[in-house]
Structure formats: C-alpha cells, structure tokens
C-alpha positions as CSV (number, residue, x, y, z in Angstrom):
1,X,6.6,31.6,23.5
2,X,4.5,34.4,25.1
3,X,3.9,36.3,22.4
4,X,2.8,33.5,20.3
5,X,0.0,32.9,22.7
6,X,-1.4,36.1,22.6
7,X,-4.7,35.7,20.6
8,X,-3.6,38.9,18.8
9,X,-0.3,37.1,17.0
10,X,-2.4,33.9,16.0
11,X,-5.6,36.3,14.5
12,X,-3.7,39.2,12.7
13,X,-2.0,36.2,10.9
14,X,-5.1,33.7,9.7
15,X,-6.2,34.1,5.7
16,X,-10.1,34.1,6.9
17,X,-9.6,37.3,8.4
18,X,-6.4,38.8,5.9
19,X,-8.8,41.2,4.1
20,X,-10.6,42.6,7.5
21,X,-9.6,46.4,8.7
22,X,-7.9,46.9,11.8
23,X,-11.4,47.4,14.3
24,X,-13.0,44.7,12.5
25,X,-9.6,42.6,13.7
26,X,-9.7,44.0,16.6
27,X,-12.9,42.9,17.5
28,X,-12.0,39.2,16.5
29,X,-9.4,39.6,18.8
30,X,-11.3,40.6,21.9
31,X,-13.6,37.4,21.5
32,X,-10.4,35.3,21.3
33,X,-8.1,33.6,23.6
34,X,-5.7,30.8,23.0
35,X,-5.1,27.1,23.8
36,X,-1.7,25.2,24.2
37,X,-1.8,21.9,23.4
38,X,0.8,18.9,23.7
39,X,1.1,16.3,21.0
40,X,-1.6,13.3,21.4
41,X,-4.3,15.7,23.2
42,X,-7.4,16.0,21.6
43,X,-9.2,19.5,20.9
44,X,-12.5,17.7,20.4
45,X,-13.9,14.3,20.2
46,X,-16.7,12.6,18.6
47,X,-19.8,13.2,20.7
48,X,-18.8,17.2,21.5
49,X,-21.0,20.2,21.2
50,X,-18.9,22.9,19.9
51,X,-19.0,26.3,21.2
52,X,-15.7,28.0,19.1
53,X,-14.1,28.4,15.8
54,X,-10.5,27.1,16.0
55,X,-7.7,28.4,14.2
56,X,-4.4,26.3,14.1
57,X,-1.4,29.0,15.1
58,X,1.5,26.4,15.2
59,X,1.8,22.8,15.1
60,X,-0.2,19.7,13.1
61,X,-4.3,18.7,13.9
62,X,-5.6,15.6,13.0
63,X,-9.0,15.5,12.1
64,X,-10.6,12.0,11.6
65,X,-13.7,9.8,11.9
66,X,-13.7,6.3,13.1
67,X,-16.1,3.5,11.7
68,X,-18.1,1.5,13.4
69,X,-15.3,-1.5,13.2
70,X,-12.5,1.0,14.6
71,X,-11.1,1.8,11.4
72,X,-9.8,5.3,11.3
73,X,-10.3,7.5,8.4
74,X,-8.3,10.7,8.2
75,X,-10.4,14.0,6.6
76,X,-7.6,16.1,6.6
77,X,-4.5,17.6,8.5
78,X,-4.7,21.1,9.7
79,X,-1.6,23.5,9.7
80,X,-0.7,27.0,10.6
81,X,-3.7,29.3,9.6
82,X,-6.2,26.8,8.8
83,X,-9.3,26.3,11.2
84,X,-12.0,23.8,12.2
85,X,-15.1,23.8,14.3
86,X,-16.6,26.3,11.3
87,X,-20.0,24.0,11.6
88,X,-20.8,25.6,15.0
89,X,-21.5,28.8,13.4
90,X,-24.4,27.4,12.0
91,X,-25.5,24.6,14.1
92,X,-25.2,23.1,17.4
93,X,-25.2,19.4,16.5
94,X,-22.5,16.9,17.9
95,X,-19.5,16.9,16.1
96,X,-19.0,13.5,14.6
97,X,-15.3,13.5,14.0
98,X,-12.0,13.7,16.4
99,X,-9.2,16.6,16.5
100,X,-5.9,15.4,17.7
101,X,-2.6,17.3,18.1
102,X,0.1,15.2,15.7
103,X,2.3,17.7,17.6
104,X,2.6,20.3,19.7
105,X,0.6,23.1,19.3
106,X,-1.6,26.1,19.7
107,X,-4.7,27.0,18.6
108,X,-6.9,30.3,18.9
109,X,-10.6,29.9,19.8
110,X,-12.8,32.3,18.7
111,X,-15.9,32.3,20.3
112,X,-18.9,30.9,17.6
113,X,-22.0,33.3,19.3
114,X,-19.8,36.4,19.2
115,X,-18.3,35.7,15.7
116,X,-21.5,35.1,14.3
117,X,-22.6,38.3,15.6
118,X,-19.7,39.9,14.2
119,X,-20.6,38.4,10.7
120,X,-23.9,39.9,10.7
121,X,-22.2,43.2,10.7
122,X,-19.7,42.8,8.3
123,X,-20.8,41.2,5.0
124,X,-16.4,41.5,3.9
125,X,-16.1,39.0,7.1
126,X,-19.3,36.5,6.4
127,X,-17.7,36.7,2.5
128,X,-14.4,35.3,3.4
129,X,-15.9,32.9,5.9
130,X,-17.9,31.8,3.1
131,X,-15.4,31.9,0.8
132,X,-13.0,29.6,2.8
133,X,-15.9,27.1,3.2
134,X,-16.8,26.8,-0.5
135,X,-12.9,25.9,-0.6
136,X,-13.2,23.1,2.0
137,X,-16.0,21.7,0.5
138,X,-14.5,21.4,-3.0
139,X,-11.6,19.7,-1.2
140,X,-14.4,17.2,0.3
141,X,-15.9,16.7,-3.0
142,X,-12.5,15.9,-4.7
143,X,-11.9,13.1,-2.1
144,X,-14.9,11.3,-2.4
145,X,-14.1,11.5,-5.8
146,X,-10.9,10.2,-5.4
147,X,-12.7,7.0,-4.0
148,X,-13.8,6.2,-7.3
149,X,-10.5,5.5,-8.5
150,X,-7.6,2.9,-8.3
151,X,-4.6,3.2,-5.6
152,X,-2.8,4.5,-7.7
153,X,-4.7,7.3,-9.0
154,X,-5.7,8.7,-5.6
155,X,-1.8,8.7,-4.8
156,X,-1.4,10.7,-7.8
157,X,-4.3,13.1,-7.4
158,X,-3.1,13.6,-4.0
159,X,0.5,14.4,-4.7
160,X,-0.6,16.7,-7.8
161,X,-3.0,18.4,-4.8
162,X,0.1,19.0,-2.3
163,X,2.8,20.0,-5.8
164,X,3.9,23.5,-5.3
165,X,6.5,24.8,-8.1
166,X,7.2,20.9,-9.1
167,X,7.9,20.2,-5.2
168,X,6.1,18.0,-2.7
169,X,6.4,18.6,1.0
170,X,4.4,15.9,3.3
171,X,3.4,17.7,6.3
172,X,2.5,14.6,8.3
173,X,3.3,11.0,8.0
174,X,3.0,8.5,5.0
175,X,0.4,6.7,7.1
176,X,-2.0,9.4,7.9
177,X,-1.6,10.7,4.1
178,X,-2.6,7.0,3.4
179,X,-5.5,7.0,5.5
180,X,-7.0,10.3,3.9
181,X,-7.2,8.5,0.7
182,X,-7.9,5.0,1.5
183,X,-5.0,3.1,0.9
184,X,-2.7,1.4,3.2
185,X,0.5,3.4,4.2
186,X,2.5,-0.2,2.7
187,X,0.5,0.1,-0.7
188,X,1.2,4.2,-0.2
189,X,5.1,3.7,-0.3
190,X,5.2,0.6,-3.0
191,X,2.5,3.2,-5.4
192,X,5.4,5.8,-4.7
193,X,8.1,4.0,-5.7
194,X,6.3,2.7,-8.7
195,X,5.8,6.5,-10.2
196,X,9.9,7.0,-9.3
197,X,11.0,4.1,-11.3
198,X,8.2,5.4,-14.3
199,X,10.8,8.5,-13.4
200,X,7.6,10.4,-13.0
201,X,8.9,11.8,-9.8
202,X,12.1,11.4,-8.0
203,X,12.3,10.7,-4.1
204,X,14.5,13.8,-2.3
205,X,13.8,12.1,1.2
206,X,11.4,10.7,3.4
207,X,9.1,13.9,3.7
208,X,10.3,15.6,0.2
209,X,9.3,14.9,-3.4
210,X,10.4,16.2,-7.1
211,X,7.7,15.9,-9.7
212,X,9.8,14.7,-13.2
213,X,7.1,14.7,-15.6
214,X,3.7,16.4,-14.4
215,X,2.2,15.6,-18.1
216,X,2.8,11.9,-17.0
217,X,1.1,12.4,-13.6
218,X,-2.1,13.5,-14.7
219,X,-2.0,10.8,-17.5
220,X,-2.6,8.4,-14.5
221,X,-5.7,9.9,-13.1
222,X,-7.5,8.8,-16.4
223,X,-5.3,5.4,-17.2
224,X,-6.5,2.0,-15.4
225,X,-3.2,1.4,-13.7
226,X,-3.7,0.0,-10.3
C-alpha cells in the first residue's frame, strides 16, 4: 500500500500525462501528493472552491448534482486514471456538483496554480489536457442527447458506450448507471431483460454482459420502442 500512495506510482500511470518526457513528469510529480479515501467520504461538495486537479489512482468516484427537490443525478463514475476538478484550471468558481468515494480509494492531487504554470511551458502537456477535455465534453453532449430519447434507447446507447470486444463490464451499480441516464434502476433491469429475450444481448451475471446482435442494438437508438 505504500508505494501506491506515492504520487509518483499514481502520475507515471494517468493517460493525460502518457505522452510527457521524463522532467516534464517529473515536475508533475513534485507538485503532487496523494489522498486516501474510505468509501462514502466525499472529495468535494457542492459549494467548494477547488484548488487541485484530481486524478483517480484506485477505487470508484461518484460525481453527481442534486436538484432542487433532492433528486440525485449522476454525471459520471470515475475510475483508475481518470480525473476531475479540471475546471479549476481555468476558473475559481464554486463547484456545483458532489464527489463521493463508491469505494475505497486514492486519488492524486495535483496542485491547479502550479500545473497551470507547467502548461504554459509545455504546449505537448496543455495539448493533451485539451485533448482529454474535448473528450469529456463530447461524452456530456452525448448524454443530453440521450435525454431526447425513450428508456429504452438511452439503455442501449449506454451499453453500446461501455461494449468493449462485444463485452459489457458495469463498473458501479445498476442504480447509479440508471441515474446517469435518467431512468429508474427498476425500469433499468426490466429494459435489460427486455433486449435478452429480443436475444440482443445475453446476461453473464449481475455486473457482466454479452452483446448477441450489435446490428440490432443500434437499430433501437433510431426505433420508437419504449
């Protein structure tokens, strides 16, 4: 457990910085230090001024927003590599969402002024950043428009987002996948078994899913089934 909470294990390691050379990681690395977390703490709330860039090194963060009846919405769940926080390196407003630990974990904090400086020096570094954010904010776009469309159809857009090699992996739980696309985790299991008995997909287990027919799938995005 002591090497993994070296900030040097949790940088060398993070696809923002892959492409950097060895003093430019270096560098990273001296403006870092770690955080250990247990599962249910909270790396932020709503209402925080952030000050770092955090990169996830092991375990699950929840990132979600509440509205103002106290329903939560998830934005996303954050795993090994990924990071949050980025919008303090180019503001100081208050954060307007929550980051919870679904487990527990360890993240890297990289301090925002210092990387910011670090950015100005090395346009491969602001690229990737950049880079990384452009891929977020596609993600973002894809969920709102995911809204648009019937239960069904987000659950399918979801699962075609999370397919790797015909195989689906949930890295959280039904009811925080639900969440993150607006359904309720009971309509989220009956939409699920629905696709296996079209025999579009074929349950594995409770966290594991075969795609059948991947034609099929994306025939749902643009059908009216509910």
């Amino acid at each position: 457990m002591k090497k993994e909470l070296e900030p040097s294990s949790c940088i060398q390691k993070v696809p923002i910085f892959k492409n950097l050379s060895n003093e430019e990681l270096e560098e990273i690395i001296m403006i870092s230090s770690h955080k250990k977390l247990e599962k249910g703490a909270f790396i932020f709330n709503q209402g925080d001024t952030l000050n770092s860039l955090y990169v996830v090194h092991k375990g699950k963060i929840k990132i979600t927003r509440y509205s103002e009846d106290g329903k939560e919405q998830v934005i996303r769940i954050l795993g090994h590599g990924e990071f949050l926080g980025e919008l303090a390196l180019f503001n100081q407003e208050i954060t307007t969402t929550h980051a919870e630990a679904l487990e527990d974990a360890i993240v890297c904090l990289v301090d925002n002024k210092r990387l910011k400086d670090l950015m100005s020096k090395s346009p491969n570094l602001a690229l990737k950043m950049m880079h990384e954010l452009s891929n977020r904010l596609e993600k973002a776009e894809s969920m709102i428009e995911g809204n648009l469309y019937l239960a069904k159809q987000r659950l399918v857009k979801l699962l075609l987002t999370l397919e790797k090699d015909q195989i689906i992996r949930f890295q959280t739980t039904k009811a925080n996948l639900a969440s993150q696309i607006g359904i309720t985790p009971e309509t989220f299991s009956r939409k699920l078994k629905e696709l296996e008995q079209d025999e579009y997909i074929a349950l594995i287990n409770n966290k594991t899913i075969k795609i059948l027919d991947k034609k099929a799938l994306k025939q749902v995005i643009n059908s009216n089934q509910i």
